[in-house]
C-alpha positions in Angstrom: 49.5 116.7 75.7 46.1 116.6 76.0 44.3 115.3 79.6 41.3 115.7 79.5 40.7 112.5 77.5 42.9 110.8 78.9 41.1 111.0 82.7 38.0 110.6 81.3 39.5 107.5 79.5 40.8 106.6 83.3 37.4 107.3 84.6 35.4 105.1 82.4 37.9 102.1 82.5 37.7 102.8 86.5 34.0 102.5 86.2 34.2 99.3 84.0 36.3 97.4 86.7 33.9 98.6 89.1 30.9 97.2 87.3 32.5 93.9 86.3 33.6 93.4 90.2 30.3 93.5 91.2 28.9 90.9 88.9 31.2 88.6 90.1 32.9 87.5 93.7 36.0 85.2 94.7 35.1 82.8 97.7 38.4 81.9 99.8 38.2 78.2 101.4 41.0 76.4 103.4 40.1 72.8 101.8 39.5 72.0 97.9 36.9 69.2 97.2 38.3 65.8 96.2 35.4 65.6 93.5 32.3 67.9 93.1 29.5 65.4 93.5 27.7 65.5 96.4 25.9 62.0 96.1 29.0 59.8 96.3 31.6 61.8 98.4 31.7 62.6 102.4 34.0 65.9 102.2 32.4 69.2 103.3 34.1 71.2 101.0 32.0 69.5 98.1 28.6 70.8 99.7 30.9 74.5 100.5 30.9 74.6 96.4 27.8 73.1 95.2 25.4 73.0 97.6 22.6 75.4 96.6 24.6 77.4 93.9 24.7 74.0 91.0 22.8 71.4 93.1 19.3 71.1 94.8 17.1 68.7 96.6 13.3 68.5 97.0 14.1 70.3 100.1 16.5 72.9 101.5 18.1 74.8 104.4 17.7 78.0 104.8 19.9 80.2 106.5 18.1 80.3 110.0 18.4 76.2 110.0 14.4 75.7 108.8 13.6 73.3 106.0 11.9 75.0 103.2 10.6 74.0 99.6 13.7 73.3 97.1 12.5 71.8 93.5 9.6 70.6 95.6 7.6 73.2 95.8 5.1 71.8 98.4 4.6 68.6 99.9 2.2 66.6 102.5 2.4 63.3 104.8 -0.4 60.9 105.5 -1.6 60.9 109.0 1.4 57.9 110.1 4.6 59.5 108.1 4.4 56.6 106.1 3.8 58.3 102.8 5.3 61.6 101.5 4.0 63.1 98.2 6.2 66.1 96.6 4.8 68.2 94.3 7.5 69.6 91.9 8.2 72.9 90.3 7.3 73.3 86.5 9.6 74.3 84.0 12.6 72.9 85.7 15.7 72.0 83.7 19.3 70.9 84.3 22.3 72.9 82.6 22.8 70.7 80.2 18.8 71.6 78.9 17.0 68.7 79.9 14.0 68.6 81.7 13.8 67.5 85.4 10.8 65.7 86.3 9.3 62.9 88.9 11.9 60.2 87.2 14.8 62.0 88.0 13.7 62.1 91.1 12.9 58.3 91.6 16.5 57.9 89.9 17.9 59.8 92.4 16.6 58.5 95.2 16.5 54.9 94.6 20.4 55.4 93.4 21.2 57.0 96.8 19.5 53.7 98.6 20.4 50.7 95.9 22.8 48.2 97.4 25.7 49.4 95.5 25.5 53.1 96.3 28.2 55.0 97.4 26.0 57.9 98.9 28.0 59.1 102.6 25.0 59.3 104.3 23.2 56.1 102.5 21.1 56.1 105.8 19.7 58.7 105.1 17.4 56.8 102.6 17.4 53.2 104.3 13.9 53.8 105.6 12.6 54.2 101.6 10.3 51.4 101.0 9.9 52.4 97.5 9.5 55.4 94.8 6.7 56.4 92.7 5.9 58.4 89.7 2.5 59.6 89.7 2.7 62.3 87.3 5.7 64.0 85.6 5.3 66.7 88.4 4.3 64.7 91.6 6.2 61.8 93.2 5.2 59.9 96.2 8.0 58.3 98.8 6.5 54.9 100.9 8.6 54.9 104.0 9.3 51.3 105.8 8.2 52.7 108.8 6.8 56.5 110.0 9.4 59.1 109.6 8.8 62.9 110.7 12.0 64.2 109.9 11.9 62.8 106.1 11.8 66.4 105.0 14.5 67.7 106.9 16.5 64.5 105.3 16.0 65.4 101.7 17.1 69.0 102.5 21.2 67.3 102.8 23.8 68.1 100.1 23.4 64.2 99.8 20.0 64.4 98.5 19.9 66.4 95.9 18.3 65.5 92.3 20.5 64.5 89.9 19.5 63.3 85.7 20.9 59.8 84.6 22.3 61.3 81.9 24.9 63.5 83.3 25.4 62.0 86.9 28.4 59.7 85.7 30.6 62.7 85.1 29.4 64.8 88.6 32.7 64.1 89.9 34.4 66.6 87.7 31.7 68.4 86.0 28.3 68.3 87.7 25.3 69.2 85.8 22.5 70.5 88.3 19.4 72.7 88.6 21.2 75.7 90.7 21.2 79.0 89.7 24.7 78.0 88.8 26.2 76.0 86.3 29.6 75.0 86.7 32.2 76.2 84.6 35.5 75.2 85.3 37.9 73.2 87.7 41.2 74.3 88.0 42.6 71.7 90.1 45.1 72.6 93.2 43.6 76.4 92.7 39.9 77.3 91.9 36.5 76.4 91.0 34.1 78.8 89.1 30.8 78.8 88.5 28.4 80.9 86.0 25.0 82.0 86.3 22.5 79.9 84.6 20.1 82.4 82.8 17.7 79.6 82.5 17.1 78.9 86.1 13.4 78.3 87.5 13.4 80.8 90.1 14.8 84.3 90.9 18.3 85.1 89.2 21.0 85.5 91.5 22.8 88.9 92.1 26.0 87.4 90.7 27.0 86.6 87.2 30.5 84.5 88.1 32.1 83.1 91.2 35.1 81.7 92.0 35.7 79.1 94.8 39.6 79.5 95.5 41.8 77.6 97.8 43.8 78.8 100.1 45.0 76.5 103.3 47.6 78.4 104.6 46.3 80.8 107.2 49.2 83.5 106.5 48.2 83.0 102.6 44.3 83.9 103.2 45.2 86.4 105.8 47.7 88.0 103.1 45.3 87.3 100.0 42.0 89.0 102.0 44.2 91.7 102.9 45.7 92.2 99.0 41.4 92.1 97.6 42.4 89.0 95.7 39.3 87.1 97.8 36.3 88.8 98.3 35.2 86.8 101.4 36.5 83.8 103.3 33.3 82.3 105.2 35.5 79.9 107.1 38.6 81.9 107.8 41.5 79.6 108.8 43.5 82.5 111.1 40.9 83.2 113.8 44.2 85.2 115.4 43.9 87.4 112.6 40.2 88.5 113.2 41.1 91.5 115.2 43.2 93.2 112.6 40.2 92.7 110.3 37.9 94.5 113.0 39.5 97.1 112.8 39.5 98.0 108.9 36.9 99.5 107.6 37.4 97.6 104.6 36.0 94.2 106.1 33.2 92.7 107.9 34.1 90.1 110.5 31.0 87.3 110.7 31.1 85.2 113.7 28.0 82.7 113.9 27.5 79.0 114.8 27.7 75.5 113.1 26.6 72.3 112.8 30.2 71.2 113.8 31.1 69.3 116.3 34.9 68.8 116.8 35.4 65.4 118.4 38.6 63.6 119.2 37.1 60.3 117.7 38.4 57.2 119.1 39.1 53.9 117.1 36.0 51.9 119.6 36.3 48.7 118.0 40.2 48.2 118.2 42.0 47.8 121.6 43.0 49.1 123.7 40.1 52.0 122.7 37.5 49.4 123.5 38.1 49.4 127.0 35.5 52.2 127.7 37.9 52.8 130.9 40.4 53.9 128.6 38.1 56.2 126.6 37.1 57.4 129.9 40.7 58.4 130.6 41.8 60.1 127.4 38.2 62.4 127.9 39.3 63.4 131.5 43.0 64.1 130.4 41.1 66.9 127.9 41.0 70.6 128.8 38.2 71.9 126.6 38.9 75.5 127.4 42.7 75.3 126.6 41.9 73.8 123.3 39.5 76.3 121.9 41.9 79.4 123.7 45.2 78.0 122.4 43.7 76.5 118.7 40.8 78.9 118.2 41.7 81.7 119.5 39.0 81.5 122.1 36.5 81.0 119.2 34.2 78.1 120.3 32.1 76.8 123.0 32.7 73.3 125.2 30.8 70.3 124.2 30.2 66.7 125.9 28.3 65.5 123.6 27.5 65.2 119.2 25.0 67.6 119.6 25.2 71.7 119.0 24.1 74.1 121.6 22.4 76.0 119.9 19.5 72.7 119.2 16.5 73.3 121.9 17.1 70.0 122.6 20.7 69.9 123.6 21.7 68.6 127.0 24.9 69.9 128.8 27.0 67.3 129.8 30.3 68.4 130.1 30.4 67.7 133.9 30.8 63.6 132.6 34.6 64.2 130.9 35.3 67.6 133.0 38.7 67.6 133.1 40.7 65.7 135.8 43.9 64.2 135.1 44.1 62.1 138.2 40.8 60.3 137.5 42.2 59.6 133.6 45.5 58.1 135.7 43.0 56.0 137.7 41.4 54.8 135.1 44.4 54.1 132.9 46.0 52.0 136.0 42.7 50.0 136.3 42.9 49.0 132.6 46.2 47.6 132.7 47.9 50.9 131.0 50.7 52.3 132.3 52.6 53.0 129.1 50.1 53.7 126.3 50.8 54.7 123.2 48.1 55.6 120.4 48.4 57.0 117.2 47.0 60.6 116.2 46.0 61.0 112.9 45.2 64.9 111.7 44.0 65.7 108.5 44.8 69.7 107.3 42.1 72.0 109.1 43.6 74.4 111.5 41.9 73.2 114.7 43.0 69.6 114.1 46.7 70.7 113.7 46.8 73.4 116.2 44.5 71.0 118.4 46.4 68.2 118.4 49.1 69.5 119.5 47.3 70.7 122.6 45.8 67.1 123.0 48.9 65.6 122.5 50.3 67.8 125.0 47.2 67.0 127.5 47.6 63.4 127.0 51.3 63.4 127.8 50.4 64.6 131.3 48.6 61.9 131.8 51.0 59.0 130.7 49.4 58.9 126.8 52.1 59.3 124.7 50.8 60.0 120.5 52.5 59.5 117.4 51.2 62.7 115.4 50.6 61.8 111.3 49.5 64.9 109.6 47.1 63.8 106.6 45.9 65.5 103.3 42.0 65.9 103.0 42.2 62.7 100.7 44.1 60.8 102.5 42.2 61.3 105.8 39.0 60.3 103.9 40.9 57.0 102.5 42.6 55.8 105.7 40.7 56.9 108.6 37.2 57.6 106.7 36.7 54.8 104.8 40.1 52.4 106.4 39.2 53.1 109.7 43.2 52.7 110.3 43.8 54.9 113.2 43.7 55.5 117.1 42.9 58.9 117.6 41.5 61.4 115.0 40.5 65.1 115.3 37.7 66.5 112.7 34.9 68.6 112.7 31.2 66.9 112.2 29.4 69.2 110.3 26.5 67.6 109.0 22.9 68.7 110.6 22.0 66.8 113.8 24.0 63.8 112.7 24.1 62.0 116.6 22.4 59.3 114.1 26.0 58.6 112.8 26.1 56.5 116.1 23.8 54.1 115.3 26.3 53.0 112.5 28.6 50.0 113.5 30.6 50.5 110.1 31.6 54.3 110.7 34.6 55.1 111.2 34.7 55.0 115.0 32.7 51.6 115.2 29.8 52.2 117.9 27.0 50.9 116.9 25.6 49.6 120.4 22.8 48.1 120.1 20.7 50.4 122.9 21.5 53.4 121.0 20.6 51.5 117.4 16.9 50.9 119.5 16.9 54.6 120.3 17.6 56.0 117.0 14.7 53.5 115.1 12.3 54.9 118.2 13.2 58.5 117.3 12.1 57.5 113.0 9.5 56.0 114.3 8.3 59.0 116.4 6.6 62.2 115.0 5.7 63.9 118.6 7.7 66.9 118.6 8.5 66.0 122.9 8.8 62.4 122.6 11.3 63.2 119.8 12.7 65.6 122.5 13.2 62.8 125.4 14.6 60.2 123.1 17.3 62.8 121.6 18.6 64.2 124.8 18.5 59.9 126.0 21.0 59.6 122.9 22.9 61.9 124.0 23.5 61.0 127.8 24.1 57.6 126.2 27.2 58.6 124.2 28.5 61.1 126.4 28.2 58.2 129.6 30.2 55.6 127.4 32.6 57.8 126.1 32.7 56.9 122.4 34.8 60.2 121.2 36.5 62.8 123.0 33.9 65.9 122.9 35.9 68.9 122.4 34.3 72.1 121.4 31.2 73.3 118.8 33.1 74.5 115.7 32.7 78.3 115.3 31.9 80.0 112.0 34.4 82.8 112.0 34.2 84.4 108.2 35.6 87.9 107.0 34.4 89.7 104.0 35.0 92.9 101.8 32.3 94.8 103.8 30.3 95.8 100.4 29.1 92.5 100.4 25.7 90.9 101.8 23.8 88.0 101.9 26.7 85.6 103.5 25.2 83.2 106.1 25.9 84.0 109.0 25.9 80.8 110.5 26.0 77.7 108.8 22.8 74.9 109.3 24.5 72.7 106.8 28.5 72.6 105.0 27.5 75.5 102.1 28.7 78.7 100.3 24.9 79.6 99.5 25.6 82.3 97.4 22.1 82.7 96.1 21.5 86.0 97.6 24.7 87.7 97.8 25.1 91.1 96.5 27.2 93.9 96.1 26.2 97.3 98.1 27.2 100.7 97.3 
């Protein structure tokens, strides 16, 4: 028998796999998207696929949180914020080969803001007076009123440029500018994505990657551990973190998020409209117990919708510290000595494994809950768009969304008209400490009335095969940005 070719065989089939494993990377995430299209669907787990990779705006985030040029590649204001003019990239083209110019980007925008849109964050472009076409490469944006953070807007997953004619099938196969083109949907298991050899700017390190889903926390500990994901940005078992530690085969990330993880409360049904007994269910809340006994101490306290890590961010814990004779007081001065309330969780970890801990809190207090464990979907169709529910834990993590509370029509139906005057001062307002004041105002004004329970800044806990860079470490926005990830030697 001869071995010599053999081995070398081995050798240069070893060093094939090696190659091909290094064009390409497996992304583990706990929740798969309901659809992929960014422009019509609230899940996070749309923007943890697309954003960046198939889909882009005029604007984007970059990993440190700044906005930075995206298909625009430079833009200016006149001197009131009124008028925006975005000069676009030549030589732009969606997967499908057409060319993206200024119409697609009126279509988009004035789609996102028609009557009939189903955009999540339709807000986003209420203040759009209208959309112009100068030139196929420069568009210019009137604004109803002056807007400094217009920009920062257009740099959502919500906002990015889509072409009339392949937005109708986005939903299950989205045709973008990215340095990605999609490739295939394997519902209940994976997406995967290709590199698109035709992309405007630098190529990305990566030929393929795959988006798998994994909810079960023993299934990603046990499918990290096996090599069959490459990384898991948002790692579901933050109890498992030390064991990764200590292999020499991972990296453990640990950053910061836009999320904050609220118990929402129903406002605009009773007995949650009696701010006294909003007032109660915050001071029956341990914060601490919550992020030691659901995240594994991975978290910090909140009492607010606002992250800590914003200059701006007031502490106000101290007005729902927790006191579970005051929440009895306040439940006896409301009329409610045998409340019970309804607690809807939809799959994430620190809904299930919090709620349980709320429950528990709330109990001590005279609350009794009737726990309903939800699917993604479902969540999104009863308590999302329904608004059929009590008590509700998820994680908010769009950028500096406290706006959300100018909404009477969200889900947890605030809308007070104090706060609505603060938000329209803070678009009309472009000094950067004016802006300051009127943002830490909105905040004492939530936090004072108690809208939602304000549990804990969500925690980006990730774990990766430690021969890869170019993961975010934290996360500005809900994304995968995979544009400059690598393999290392």
């Amino acid at each position: 028998m001869n071995l010599v070719p053999t081995a070398a065989l081995c050798l240069a089939l070893a060093a094939g796999q090696a190659l091909a494993a290094g064009d390409r990377i497996t992304i583990g995430m706990v929740l798969e998207p309901p659809n992929l299209d960014p422009t019509s669907g609230a899940a996070a787990a749309i923007d943890e696929v697309v954003y960046a990779n198939v889909f882009e705006g005029l604007t984007r985030f970059a990993p440190d949180g700044s906005v930075v040029p995206g298909l625009a590649q430079r833009w200016e204001a006149n001197t009131e914020a009124t008028v925006y003019t975005f000069h676009l990239r030549d030589g732009v083209t969606f997967h499908d080969g057409t060319a993206m110019d200024a119409e697609d980007v009126r279509f988009s925008l004035d789609r996102a803001r028609a009557e009939d849109s189903t955009n999540a964050q339709k807000a986003l472009f209420s203040g759009i007076e209208r959309v112009e076409v100068v030139d196929p490469l420069t568009v210019r944006v009137t604004l109803k009123a002056p807007d400094g953070s217009f920009p920062f807007n257009m740099a959502w997953g919500d906002a990015v440029i889509v072409a009339p004619e392949s937005v109708d099938k986005a939903a299950t196969a989205p045709v973008g500018t990215g340095p990605f083109r999609f490739d295939r949907w394997v519902q209940g298991d994976r997406v995967e994505i290709a590199r698109n050899d035709a992309y405007w700017g630098a190529a990305p390190a990566l030929d393929k990657a795959t988006f798998k889903f994994i909810s079960d926390p023993s299934a990603a500990f046990a499918a990290m551990m096996a090599g069959d994901v490459d990384a898991f940005p948002n790692f579901p078992a933050p109890e498992t973190l030390a064991q990764f530690e200590a292999d020499p085969r991972f990296t453990v990330i640990v950053g910061s998020t836009e999320g904050e993880t609220i118990l929402a409360m129903n406002n605009r049904a009773a007995p949650l409209d009696d701010m006294r007994v909003r007032a109660a269910i915050a001071h029956a809340i341990d914060r601490q117990d919550i992020i030691d006994g659901a995240m594994f101490g991975y978290g910090t306290p909140i009492g607010t919708h606002f992250a800590p890590h914003n200059p701006d961010y007031v502490d106000l814990t101290g007005l729902s510290a927790h006191d579970p004779d005051r929440a009895r007081t306040l439940l006896a001065e409301a009329g409610q000595t045998a409340l019970k309330l309804r607690l809807a969780l939809p799959p994430p970890a620190y809904a299930r494994r919090g709620g349980e801990i709320v429950a528990a809190q709330l109990r001590a207090v005279g609350i009794e809950t009737e726990i309903t464990n939800l699917e993604w979907a479902q969540w999104l169709e009863q308590v999302f768009k329904g608004r059929d529910f009590d008590l509700t834990i998820v994680s908010h993590t769009e950028p500096m969304d406290i706006n959300i509370y100018a909404r009477p029509d969200y889900y947890f139906g605030y809308g007070k008209p104090e706060f609505v005057a603060l938000m329209e001062r803070l678009t009309g307002t472009t000094d950067p400490a004016a802006r300051s004041e009127i943002l830490k105002a909105a905040q004492r004004m939530i936090a004072e009335d108690h809208v939602n329970g304000y549990l804990f800044q969500l925690a980006k806990t990730g774990v990766a095969n430690a021969r890869i860079d170019g993961l975010w470490e934290n996360a500005p926005t809900q994304a995968n940005d995979l544009t400059a990830v690598r393999w290392i030697d």
